[in-house]
C-alpha positions as CSV (number, residue, x, y, z in Angstrom):
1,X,74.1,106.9,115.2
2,X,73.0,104.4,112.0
3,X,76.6,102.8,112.1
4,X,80.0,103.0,113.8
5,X,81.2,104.8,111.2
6,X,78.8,107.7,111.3
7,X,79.3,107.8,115.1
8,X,83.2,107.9,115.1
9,X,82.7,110.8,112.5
10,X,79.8,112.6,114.7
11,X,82.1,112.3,117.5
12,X,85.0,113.9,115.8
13,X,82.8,116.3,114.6
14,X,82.1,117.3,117.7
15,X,85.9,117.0,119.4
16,X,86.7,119.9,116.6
17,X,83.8,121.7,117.8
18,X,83.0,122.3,114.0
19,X,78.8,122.2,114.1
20,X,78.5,120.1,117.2
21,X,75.7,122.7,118.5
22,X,73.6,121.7,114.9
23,X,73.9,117.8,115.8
24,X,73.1,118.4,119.7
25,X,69.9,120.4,118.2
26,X,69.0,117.7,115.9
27,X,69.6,115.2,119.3
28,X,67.7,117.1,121.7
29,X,64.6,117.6,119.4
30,X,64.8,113.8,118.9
31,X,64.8,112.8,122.3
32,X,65.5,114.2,125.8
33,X,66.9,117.9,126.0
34,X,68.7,117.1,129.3
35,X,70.5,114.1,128.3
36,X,71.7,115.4,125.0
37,X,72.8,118.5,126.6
38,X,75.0,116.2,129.4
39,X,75.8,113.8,126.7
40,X,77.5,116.6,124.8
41,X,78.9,118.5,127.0
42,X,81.0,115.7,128.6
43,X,81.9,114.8,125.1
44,X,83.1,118.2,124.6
45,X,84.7,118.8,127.5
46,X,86.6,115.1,127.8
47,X,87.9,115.0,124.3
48,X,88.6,118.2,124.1
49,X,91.3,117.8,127.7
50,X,92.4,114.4,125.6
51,X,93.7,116.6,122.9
52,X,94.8,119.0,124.9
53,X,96.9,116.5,126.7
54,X,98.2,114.9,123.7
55,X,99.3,118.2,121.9
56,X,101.2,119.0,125.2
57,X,102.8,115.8,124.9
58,X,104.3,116.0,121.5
59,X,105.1,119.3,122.2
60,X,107.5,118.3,125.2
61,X,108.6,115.3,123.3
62,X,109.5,117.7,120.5
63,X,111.6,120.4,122.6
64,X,113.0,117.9,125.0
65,X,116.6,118.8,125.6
66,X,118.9,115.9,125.0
């Protein structure tokens, strides 16, 4: 992560789960396998329940009955 910028978009990159296994690669060669593996997996798996909650959430705000 060089700058904010490129992290926000590495992280969103890896909330769409478009390449993230290419960057945890590129990670885990550059330093430790285990943490990059954690790191990534919580990212994946917390952002991913974010979303999840917020589509469901518009969803019901959408189709609420009046």
């Amino acid at each position: 992560f060089d700058s904010i910028g490129d992290a926000y978009l590495t992280i969103f990159q890896c909330t769409t789960l478009e390449g993230w296994t290419r960057i945890k690669v590129i990670i885990s060669d550059g330093y430790n396998i285990i943490v990059a593996n954690i790191f990534f997996g919580l990212c994946v798996l917390i952002c991913n329940y974010f979303l999840l909650n917020l589509t469901v959430a518009v969803m019901l705000d959408k189709f609420k009955l009046q």
